[in-house]
C-alpha positions as semicolon CSV with decimal commas, in nm:
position;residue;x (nm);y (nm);z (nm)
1;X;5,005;10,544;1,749
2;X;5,230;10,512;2,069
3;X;4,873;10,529;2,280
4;X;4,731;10,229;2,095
5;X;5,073;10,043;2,174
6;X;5,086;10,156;2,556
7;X;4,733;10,005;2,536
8;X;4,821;9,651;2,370
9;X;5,116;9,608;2,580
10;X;4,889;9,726;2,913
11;X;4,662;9,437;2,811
12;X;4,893;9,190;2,743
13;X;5,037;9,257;3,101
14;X;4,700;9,224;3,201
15;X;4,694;8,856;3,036
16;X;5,042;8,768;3,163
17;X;4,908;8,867;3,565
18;X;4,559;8,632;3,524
19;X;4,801;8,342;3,428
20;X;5,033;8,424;3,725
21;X;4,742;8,447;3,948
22;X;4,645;8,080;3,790
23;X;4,981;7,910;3,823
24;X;5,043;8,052;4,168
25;X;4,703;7,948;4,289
26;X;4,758;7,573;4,099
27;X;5,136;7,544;4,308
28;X;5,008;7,654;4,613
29;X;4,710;7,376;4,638
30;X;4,966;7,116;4,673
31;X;5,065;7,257;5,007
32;X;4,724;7,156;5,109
33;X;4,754;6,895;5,441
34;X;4,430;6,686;5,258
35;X;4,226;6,672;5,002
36;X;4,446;6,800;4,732
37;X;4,218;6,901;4,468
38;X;4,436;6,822;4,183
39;X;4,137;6,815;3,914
40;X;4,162;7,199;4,043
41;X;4,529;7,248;4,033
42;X;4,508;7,096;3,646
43;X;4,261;7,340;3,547
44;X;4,458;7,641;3,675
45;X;4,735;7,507;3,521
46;X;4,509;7,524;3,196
47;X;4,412;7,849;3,289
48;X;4,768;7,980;3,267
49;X;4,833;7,848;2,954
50;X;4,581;7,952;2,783
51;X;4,627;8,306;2,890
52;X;4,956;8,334;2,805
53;X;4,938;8,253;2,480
54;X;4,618;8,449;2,456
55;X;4,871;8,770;2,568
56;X;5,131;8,701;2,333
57;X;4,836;8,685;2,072
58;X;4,719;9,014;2,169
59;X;5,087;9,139;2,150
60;X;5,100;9,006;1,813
61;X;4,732;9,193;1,720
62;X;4,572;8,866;1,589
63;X;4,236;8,840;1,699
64;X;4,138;8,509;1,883
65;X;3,825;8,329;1,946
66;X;3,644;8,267;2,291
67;X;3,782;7,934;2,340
68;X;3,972;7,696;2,630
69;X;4,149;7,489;2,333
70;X;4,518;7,534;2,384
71;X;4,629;7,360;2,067
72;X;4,395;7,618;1,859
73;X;4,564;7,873;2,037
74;X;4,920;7,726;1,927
75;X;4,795;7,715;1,567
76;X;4,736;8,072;1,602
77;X;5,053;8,181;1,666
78;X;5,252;8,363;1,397
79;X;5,521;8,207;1,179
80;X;5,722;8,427;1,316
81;X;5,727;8,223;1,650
82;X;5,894;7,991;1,523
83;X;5,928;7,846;1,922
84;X;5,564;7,755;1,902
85;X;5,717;7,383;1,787
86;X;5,835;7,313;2,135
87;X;5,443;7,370;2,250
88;X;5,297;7,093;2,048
89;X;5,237;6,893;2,362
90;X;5,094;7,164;2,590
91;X;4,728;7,070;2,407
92;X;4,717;6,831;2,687
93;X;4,613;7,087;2,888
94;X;4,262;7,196;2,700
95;X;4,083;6,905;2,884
96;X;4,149;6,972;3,210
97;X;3,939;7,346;3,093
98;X;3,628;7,118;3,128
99;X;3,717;6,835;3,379
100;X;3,741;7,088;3,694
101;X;3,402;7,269;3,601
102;X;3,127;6,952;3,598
103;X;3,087;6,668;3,811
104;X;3,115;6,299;3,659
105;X;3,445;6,400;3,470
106;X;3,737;6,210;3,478
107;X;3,934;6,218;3,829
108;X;4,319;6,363;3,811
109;X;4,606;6,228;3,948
110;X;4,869;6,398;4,127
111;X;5,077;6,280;3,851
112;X;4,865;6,458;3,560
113;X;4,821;6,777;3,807
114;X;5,247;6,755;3,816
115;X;5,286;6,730;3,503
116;X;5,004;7,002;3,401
117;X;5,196;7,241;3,638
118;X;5,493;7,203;3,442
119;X;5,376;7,248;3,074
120;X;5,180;7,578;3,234
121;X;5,523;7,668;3,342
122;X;5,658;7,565;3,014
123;X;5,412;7,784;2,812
124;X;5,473;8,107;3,023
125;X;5,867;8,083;3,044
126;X;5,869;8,068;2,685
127;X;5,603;8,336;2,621
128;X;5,765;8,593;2,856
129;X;6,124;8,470;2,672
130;X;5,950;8,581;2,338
131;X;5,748;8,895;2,470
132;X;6,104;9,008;2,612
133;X;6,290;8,905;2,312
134;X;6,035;9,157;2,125
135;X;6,147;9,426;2,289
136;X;5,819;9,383;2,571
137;X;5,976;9,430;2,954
138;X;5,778;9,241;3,206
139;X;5,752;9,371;3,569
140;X;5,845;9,096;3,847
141;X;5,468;9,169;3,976
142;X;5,371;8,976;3,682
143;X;5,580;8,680;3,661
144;X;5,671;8,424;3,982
């Protein structure tokens, strides 16, 4: 039994790296002198999102379907979390899955790119807050 734990909380940690790969990635592209590609920042803002709560999903053994759709994703989570109230807004985020990847979507502002930044960072602080509160320790190598 303690192997098949070891091997959800590996994978979780796994989850919770991606997204810090993402969010770093979408912070560091507005250091960029020009051509801030903020349709790019949004999505990897997105990106972290999603794969948070796709760790804390896997931490909490409920299977989830391939999908980009960050509300779903909320709507997955346990009643048990009962923090997944103060995420209601973070389905913002599921466009901005599509707008990066084709051309002729919808141009993003350094506003929306700001404030897509922040719910990411909103969604992991409070993930890693319930992981930890669970009795899951996460290195410093995976968060910021």
């Amino acid at each position: 039994m303690s192997g098949n734990v070891n091997a959800i909380k590996k994978r979780v940690r796994e989850w919770l790296r991606h997204a810090e790969q993402n969010l770093r990635l979408a912070r560091h592209a507005f250091k960029l002198k020009s051509g801030v590609p903020f349709k790019l920042i949004a999505y990897h803002a997105q990106q972290c999102a999603e794969k948070c709560l796709k760790a804390y999903l896997v931490y909490k053994k409920i299977d989830f379907p391939y999908t980009h759709n960050i509300s779903l994703l909320v709507e997955m989570l346990p009643p048990s979390a009962g923090w997944s109230n103060e995420l209601l807004n973070v389905g913002v985020l599921s466009a901005y899955a599509i707008t990066a990847r084709y051309p002729g979507k919808e141009r993003v502002t350094k506003q929306e790119a700001l404030r897509a930044v922040s719910l990411a960072k909103t969604v992991r602080k409070t993930v890693i807050k319930a992981l930890a509160q669970e009795g899951l320790k996460v290195s410093r190598r995976t968060k910021a």
